[in-house]
Backbone bond lengths (Angstrom), bond angles and torsions (degrees), N, CA, C in turn:
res aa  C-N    CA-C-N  psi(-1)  N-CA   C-N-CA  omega(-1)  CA-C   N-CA-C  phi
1 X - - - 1.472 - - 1.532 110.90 -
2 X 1.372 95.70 -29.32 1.885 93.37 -174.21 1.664 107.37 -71.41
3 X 1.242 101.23 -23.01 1.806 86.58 179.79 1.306 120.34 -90.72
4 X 1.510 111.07 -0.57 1.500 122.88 170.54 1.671 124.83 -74.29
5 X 1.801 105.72 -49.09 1.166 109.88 140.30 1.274 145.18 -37.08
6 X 1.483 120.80 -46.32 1.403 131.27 136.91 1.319 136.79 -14.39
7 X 0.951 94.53 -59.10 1.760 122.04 170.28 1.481 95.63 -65.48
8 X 1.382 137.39 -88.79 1.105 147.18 -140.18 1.263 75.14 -67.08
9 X 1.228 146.98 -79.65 1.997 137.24 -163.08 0.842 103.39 -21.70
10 X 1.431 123.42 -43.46 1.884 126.82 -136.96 1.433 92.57 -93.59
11 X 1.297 124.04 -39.82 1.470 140.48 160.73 1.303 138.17 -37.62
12 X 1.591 111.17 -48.19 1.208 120.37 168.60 1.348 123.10 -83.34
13 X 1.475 100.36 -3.68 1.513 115.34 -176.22 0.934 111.47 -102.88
14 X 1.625 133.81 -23.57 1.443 138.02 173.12 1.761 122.10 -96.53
15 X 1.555 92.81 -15.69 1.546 110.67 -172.85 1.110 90.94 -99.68
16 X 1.359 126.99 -91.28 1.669 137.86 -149.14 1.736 111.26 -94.80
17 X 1.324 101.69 18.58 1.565 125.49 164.64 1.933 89.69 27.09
18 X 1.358 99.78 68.48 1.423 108.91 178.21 2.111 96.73 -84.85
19 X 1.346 101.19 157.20 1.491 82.54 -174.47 1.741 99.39 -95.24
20 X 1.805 113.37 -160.89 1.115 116.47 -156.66 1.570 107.82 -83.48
21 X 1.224 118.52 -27.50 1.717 137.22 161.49 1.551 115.15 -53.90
22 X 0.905 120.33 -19.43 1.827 139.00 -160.85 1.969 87.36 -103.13
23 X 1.640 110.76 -78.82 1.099 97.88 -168.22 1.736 129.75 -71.20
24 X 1.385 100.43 1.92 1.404 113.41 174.84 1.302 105.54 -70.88
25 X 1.442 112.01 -56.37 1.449 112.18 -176.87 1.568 111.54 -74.66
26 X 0.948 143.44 -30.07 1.692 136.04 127.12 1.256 110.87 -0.61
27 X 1.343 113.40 -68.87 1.552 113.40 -141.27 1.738 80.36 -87.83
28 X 0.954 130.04 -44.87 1.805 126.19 -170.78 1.165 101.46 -49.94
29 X 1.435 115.58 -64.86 1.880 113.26 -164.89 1.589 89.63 -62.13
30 X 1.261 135.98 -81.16 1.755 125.83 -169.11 1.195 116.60 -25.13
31 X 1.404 130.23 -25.01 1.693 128.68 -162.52 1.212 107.62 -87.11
32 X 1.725 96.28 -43.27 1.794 112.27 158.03 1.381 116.72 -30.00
33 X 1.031 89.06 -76.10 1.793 109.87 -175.52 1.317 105.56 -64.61
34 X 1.258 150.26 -55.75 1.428 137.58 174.54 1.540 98.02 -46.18
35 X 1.285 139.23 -75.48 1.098 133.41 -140.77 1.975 109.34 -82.21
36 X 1.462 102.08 -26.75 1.622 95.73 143.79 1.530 130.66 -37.58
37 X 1.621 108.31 -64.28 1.254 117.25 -174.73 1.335 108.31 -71.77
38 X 1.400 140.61 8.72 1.126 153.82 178.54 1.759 106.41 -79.33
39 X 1.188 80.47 -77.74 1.668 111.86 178.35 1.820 101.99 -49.72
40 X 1.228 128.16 -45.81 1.244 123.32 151.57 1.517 142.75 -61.55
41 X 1.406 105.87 2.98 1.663 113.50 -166.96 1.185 117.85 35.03
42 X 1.711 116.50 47.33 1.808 131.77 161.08 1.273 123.41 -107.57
43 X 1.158 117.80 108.30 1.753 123.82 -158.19 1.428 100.45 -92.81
44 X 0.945 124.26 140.44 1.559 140.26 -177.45 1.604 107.11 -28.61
45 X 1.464 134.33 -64.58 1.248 143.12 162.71 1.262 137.72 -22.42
46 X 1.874 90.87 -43.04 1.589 110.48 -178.56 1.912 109.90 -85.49
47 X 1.353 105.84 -25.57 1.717 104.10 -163.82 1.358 122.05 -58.73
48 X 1.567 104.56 127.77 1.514 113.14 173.31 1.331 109.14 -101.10
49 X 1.421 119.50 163.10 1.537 135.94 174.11 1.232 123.44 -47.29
50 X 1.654 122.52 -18.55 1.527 130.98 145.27 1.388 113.31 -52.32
51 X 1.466 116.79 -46.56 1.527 96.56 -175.86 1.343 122.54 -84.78
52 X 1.343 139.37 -6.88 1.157 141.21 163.45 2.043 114.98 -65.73
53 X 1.356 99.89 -39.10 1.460 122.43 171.67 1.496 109.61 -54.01
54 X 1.687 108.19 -59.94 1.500 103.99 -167.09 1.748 100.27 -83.62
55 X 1.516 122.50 -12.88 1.902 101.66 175.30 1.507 110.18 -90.32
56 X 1.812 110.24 1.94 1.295 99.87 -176.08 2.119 103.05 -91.79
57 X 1.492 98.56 -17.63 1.508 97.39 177.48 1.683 97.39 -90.50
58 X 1.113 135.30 -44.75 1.358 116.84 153.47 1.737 134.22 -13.57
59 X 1.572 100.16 -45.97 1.499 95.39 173.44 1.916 103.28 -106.49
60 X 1.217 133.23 33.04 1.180 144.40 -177.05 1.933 90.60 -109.88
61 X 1.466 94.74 -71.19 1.795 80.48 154.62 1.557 168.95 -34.16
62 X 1.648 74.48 -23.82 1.521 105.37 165.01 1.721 106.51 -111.13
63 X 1.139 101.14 43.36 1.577 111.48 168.12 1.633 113.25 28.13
64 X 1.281 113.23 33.72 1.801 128.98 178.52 1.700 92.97 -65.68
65 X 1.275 110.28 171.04 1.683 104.93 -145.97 1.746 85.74 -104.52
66 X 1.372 128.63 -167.64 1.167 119.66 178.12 1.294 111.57 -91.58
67 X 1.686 123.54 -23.95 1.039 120.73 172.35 1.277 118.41 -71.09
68 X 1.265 130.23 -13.91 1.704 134.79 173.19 1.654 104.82 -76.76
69 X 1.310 112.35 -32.35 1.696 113.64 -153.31 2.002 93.43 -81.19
70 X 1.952 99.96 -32.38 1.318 90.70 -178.42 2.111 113.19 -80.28
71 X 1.141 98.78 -41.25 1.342 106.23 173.30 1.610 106.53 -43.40
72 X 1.445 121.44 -56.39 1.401 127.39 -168.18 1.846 105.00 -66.73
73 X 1.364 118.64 -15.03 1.448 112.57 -157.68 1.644 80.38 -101.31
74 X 1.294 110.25 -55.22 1.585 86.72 -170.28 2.166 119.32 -76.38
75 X 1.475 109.67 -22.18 1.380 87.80 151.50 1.909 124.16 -27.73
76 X 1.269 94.23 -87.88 1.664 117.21 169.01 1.368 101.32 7.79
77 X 1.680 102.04 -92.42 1.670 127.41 -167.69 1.532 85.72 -60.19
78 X 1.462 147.57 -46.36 1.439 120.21 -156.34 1.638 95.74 -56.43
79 X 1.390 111.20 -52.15 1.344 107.93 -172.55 1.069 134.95 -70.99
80 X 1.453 109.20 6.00 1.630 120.74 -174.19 1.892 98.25 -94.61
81 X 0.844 80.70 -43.85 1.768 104.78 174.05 1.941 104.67 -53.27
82 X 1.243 113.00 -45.40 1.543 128.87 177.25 1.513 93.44 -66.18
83 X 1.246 128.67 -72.31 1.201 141.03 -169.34 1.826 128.43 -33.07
84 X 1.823 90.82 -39.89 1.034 99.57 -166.12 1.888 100.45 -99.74
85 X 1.002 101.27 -43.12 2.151 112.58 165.67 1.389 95.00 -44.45
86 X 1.648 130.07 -43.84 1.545 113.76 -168.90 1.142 115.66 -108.46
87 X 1.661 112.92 27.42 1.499 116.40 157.93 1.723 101.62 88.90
88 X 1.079 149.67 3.99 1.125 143.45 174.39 1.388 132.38 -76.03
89 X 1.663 102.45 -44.05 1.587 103.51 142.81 1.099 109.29 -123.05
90 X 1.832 109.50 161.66 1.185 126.82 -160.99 1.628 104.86 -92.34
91 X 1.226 125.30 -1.81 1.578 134.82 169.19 1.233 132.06 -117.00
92 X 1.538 143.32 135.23 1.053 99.47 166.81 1.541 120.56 -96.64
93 X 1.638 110.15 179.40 1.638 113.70 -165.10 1.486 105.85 -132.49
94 X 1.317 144.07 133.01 1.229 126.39 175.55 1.773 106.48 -151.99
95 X 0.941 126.85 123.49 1.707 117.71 178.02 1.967 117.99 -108.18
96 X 1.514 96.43 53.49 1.236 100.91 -163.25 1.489 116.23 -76.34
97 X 1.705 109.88 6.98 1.140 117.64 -162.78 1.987 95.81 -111.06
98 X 1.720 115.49 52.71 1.480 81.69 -155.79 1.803 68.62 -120.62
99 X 1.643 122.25 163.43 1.405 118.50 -157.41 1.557 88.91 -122.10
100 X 1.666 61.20 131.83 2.122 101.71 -168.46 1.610 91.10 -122.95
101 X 1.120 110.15 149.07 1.797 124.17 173.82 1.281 87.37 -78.70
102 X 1.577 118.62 153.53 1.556 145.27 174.46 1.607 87.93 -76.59
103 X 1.110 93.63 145.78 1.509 96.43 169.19 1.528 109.46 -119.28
104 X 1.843 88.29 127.09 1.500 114.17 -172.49 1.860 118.49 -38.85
105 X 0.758 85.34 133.25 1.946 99.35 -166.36 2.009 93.28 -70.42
106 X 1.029 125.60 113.13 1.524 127.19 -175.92 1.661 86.70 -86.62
107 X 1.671 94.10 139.42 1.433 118.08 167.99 1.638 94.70 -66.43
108 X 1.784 92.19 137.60 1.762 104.25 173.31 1.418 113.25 -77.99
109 X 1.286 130.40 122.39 1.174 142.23 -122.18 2.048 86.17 -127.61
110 X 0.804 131.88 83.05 1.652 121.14 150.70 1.457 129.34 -88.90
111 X 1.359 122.60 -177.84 1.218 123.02 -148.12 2.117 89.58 -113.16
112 X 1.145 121.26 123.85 1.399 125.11 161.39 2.001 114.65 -37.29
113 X 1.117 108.07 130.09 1.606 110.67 170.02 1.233 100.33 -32.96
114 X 2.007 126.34 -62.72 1.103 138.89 -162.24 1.906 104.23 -64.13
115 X 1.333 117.70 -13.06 1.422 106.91 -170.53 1.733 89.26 -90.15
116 X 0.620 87.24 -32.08 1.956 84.33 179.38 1.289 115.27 -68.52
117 X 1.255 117.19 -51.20 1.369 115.39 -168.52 1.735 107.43 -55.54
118 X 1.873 118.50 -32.68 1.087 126.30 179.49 1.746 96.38 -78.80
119 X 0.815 138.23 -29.03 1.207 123.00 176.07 1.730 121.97 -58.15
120 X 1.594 97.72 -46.87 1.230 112.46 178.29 1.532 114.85 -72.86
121 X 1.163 119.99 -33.05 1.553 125.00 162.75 1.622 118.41 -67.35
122 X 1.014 117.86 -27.03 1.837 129.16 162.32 1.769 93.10 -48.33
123 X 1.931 96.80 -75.25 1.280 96.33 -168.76 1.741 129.25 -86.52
124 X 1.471 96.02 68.39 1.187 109.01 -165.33 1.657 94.36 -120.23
125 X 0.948 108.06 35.19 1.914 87.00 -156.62 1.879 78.51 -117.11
126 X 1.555 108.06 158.09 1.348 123.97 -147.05 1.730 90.02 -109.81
127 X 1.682 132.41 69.52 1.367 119.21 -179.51 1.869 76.19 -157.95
128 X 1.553 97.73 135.88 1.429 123.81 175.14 1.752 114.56 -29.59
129 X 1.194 115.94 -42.06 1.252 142.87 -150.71 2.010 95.80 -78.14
130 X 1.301 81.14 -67.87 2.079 102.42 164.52 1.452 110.58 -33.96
131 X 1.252 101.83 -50.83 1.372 122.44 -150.25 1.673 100.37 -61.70
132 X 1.122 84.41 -71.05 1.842 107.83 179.15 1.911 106.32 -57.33
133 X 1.151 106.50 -34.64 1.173 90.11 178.55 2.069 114.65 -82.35
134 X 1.598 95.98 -17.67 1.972 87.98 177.40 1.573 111.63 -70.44
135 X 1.420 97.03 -26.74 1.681 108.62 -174.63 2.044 107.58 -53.54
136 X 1.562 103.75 -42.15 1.139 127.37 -156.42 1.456 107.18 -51.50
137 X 2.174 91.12 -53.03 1.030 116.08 173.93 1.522 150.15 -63.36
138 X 1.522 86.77 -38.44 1.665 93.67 155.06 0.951 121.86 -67.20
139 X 1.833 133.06 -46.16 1.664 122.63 161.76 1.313 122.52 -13.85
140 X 1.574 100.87 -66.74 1.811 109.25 176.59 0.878 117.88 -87.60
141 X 1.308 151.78 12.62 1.219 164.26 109.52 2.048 99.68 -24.56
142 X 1.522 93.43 -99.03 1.685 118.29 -148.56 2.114 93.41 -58.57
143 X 1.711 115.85 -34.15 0.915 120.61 -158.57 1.750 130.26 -117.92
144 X 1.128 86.55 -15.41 1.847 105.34 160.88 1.691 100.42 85.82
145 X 1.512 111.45 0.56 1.456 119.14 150.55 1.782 120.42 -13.61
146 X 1.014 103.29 140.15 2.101 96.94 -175.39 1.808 87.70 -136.50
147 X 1.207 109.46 152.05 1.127 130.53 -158.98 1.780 104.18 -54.74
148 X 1.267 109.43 -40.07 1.462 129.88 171.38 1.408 112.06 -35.01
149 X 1.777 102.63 -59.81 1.222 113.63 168.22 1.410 126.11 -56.80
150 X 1.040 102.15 -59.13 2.100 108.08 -169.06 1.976 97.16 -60.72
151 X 1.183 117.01 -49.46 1.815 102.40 172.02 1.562 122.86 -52.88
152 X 1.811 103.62 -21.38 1.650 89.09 177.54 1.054 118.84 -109.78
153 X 1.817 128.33 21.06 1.372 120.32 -178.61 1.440 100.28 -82.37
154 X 1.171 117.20 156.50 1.745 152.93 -176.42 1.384 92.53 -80.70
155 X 1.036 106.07 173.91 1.580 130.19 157.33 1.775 114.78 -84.91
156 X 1.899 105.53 -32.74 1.149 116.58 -168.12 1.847 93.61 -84.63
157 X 1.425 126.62 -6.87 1.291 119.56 -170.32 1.521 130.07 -70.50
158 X 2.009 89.51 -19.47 1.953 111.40 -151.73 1.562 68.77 -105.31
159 X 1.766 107.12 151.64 1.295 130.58 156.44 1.552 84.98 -111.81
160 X 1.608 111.13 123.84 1.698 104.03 169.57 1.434 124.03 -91.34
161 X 1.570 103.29 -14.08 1.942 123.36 169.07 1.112 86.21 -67.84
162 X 1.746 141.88 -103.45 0.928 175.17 -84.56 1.635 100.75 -94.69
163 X 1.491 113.80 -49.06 1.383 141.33 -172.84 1.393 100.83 64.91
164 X 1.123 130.66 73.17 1.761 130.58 156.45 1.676 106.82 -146.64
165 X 1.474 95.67 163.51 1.642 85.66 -178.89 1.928 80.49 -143.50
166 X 1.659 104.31 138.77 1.403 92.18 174.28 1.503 106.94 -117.93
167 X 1.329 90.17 162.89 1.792 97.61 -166.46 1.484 107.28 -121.86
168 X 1.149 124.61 179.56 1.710 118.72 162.24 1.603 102.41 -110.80
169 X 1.242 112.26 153.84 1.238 135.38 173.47 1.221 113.73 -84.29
170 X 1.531 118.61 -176.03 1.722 120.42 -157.64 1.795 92.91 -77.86
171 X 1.619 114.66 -22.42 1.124 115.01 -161.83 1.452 113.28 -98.04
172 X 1.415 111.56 7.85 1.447 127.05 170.56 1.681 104.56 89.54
173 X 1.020 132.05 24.52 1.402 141.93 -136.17 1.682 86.95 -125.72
174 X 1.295 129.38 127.03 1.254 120.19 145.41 1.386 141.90 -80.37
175 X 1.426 108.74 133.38 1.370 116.70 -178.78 1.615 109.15 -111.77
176 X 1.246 109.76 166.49 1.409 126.69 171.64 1.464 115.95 -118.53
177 X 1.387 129.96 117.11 1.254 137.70 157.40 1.531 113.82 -98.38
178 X 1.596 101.97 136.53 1.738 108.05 -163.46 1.473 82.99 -102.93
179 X 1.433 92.60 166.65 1.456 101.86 -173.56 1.303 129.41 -95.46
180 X 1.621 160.83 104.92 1.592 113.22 168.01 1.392 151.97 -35.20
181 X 1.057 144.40 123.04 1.373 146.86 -148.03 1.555 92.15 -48.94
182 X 1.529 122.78 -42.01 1.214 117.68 -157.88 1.500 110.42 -74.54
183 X 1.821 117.30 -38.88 1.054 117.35 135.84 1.628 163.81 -14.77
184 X 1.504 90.68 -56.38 1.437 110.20 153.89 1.584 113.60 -54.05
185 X 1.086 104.09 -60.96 1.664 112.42 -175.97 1.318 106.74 -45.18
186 X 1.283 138.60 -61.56 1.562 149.57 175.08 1.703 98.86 -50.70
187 X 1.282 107.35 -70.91 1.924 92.92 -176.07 1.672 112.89 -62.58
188 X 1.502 120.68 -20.79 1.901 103.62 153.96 1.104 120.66 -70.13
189 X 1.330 127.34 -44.92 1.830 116.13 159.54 1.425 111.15 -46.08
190 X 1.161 108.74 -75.52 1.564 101.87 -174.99 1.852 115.23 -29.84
191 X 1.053 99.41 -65.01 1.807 101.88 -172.40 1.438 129.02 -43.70
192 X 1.957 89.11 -42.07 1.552 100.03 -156.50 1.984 85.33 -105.71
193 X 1.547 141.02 -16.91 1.402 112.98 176.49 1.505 104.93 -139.61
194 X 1.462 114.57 19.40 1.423 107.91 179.30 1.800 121.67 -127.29
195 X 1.227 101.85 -31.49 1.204 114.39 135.04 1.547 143.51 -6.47
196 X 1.000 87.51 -72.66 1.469 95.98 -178.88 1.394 132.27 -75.17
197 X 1.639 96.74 -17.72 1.353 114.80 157.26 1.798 127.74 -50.93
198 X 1.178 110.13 -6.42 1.310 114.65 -164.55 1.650 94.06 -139.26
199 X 1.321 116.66 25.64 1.423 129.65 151.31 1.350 128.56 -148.91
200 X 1.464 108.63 16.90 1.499 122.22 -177.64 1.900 98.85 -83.30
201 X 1.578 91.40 137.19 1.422 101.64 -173.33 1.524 114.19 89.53
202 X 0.912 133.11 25.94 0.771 132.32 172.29 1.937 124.05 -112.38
203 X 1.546 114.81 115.40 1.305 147.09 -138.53 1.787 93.57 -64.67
204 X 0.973 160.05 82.52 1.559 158.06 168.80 1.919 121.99 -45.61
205 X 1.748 77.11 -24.95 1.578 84.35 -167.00 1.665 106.74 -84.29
206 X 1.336 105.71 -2.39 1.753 104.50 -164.52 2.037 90.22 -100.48
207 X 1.572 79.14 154.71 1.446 86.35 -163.76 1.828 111.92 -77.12
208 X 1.055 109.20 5.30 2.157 127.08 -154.05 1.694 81.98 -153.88
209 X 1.253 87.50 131.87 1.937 108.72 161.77 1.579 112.60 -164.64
210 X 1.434 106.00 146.45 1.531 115.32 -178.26 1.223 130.39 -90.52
211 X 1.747 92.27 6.78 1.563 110.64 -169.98 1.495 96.30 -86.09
212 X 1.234 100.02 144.72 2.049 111.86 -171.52 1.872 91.60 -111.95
213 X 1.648 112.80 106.55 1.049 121.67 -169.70 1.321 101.95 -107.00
214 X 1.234 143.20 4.33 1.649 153.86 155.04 1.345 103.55 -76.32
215 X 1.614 128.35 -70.44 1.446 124.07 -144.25 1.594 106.38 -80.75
216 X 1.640 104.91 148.27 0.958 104.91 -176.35 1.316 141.59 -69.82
217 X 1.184 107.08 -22.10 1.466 131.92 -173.34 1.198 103.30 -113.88
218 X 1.546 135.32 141.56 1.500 130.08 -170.46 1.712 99.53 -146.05
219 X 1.323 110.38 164.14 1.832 115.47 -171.91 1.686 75.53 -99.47
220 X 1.517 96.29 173.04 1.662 125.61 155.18 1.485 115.99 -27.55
221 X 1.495 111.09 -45.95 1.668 117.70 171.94 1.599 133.36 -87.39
222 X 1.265 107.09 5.36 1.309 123.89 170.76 1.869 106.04 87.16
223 X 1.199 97.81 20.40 1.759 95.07 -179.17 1.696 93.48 -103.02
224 X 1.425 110.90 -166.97 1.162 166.55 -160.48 1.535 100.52 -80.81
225 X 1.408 138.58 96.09 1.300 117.55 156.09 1.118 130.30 -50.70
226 X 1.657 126.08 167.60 1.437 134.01 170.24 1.512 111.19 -94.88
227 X 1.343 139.03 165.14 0.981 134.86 148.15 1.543 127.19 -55.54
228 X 1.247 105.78 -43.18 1.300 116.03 177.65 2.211 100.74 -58.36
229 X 1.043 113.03 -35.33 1.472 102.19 -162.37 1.812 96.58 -80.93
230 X 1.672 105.19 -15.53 2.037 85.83 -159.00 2.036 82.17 -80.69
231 X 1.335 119.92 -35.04 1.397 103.17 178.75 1.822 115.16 -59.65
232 X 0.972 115.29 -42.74 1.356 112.42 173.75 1.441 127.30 -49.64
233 X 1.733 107.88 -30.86 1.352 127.95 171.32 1.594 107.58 -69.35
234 X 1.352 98.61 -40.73 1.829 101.18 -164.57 1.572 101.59 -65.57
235 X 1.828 109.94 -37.23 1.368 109.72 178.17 1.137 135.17 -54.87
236 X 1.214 110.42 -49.92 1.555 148.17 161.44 1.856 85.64 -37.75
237 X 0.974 142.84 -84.31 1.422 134.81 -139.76 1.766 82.58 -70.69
238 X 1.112 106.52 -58.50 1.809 115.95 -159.96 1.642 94.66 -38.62
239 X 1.447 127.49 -72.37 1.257 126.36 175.19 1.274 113.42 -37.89
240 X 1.426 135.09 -64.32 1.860 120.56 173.15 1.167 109.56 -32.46
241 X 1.654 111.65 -39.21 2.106 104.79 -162.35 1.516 94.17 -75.08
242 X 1.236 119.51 -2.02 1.892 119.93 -153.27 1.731 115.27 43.34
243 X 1.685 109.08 61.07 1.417 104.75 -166.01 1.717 71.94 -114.26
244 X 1.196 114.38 130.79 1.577 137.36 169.81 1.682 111.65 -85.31
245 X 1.675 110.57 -18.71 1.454 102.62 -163.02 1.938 89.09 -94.19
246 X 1.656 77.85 153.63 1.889 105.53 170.54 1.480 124.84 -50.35
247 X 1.388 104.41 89.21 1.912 106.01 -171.45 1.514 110.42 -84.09
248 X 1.522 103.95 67.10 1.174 91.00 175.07 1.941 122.42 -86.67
249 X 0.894 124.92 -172.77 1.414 118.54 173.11 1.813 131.33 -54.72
250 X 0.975 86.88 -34.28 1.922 106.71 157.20 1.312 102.84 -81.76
251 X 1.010 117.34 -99.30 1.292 100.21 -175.58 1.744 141.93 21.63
252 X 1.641 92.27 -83.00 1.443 136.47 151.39 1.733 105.80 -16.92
253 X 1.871 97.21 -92.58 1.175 108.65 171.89 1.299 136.27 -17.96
254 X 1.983 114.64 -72.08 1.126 139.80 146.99 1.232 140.72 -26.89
255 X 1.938 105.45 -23.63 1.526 97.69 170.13 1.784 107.39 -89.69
256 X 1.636 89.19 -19.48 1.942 94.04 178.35 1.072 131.11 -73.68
257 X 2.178 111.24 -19.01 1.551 92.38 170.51 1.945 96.29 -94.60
258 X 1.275 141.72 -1.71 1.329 137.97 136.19 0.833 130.21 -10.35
259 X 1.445 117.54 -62.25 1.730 130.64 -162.02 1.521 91.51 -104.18
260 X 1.157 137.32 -15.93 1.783 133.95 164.52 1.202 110.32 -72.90
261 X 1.571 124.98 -45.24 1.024 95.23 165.89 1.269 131.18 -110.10
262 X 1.230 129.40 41.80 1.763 142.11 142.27 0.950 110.12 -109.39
263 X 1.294 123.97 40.32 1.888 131.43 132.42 1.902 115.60 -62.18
């Protein structure tokens, strides 16, 4: 079964150009489910609509949230659905009728004018490090930028006359985000005197270096940020402002075209 899944990954990734977040969580709920049907001695061929039923109350038991139980049920059937189009079983099987709680609709959560303004006064402080990180912020702020994005822009990506920087989308597709003027101003500082701070010292004459002289954004060591570190950064400021709510990249976005339009 595991190399069937395989297939179907390799599939949704070459066919329905699903992105890398999509087939991860694919491949998690299936591993589930393969190694359920393991533990049951039920081979892909044989499964009836009971067994999809009893591994989906299996992880209901394990108090998995409702949004996992629905995500995990329709993985399942997507691939049962794959399974049976590519000849693997000779029926199809689906238990889409098995009762899951709706999952509660979360109030849309934005950020107060006043939570920003403390944000922006946090990142007001005059050290390279600051610097690069307010720039970061207004991106996902002014531009709906996601952390994914701001680690892989170039240097060659930002027009700093022009004020846009273009990115690719989940679908590999390039887009252009224009800048705010006020924006602009921060990514020409940044480029042309802050920058370089996070590649100074660095040896020209050696034939190998770890310094990342393309990307735009650089750590303390002159490499490549992670995703994991620009959220840790965003937290890090959010806690000084004492803002408790979830800054995620929507979020962000959402409170900026908000407060644009209640100008």
């Amino acid at each position: 079964m595991r190399e069937i899944i395989n297939e179907f990954l390799n599939n949704i990734k070459t066919e329905k150009k699903a992105t890398k977040n999509t087939i991860e969580s694919y491949n998690r709920d299936l591993t589930y489910f393969s190694n359920y049907l393991n533990e049951k001695n039920v081979t892909l061929d044989k499964i009836e609509p009971i067994n999809i039923i009893m591994f989906i109350n299996e992880l209901k038991k394990e108090n998995k949230s409702t949004a996992t139980l629905n995500r995990t049920l329709s993985s399942v059937n997507t691939f049962i659905k794959y399974a049976y189009t590519s000849g693997y079983i000779k029926r199809m099987v689906s238990a889409s009728k098995i009762a899951i709680p709706k999952t509660a609709k979360k109030e849309k959560q934005i950020l107060t004018k006043k939570e920003v303004s403390k944000l922006r006064e946090i990142l007001s402080e005059d050290k390279s490090a600051v610097k690069r990180d307010k720039l970061m912020f207004e991106l996902m702020y002014t531009t709906g930028l996601k952390p994914t994005d701001i680690i892989n822009i170039k240097m060659n990506d930002i027009d700093l006359e022009m004020g846009y920087i273009t990115v690719l989308n989940s679908k590999g597709n390039e887009e252009v985000k224009y800048l705010e003027s006020n924006t602009q101003k921060l990514a020409k500082e940044y480029v042309t005197a802050v920058r370089c701070d996070f590649v100074k010292g660095e040896d020209f004459t050696k034939k190998t270096t770890n310094k990342d002289t393309n990307t735009l954004f650089l750590n303390k060591d002159g490499e490549m940020l992670s995703r994991q570190s620009v959220w840790k950064t965003l937290k890090k400021y959010a806690d000084k402002a004492e803002i408790t709510k979830d800054l995620s990249s929507n979020i962000l976005f959402d409170s900026y075209q908000y407060h644009k339009a209640d100008k």
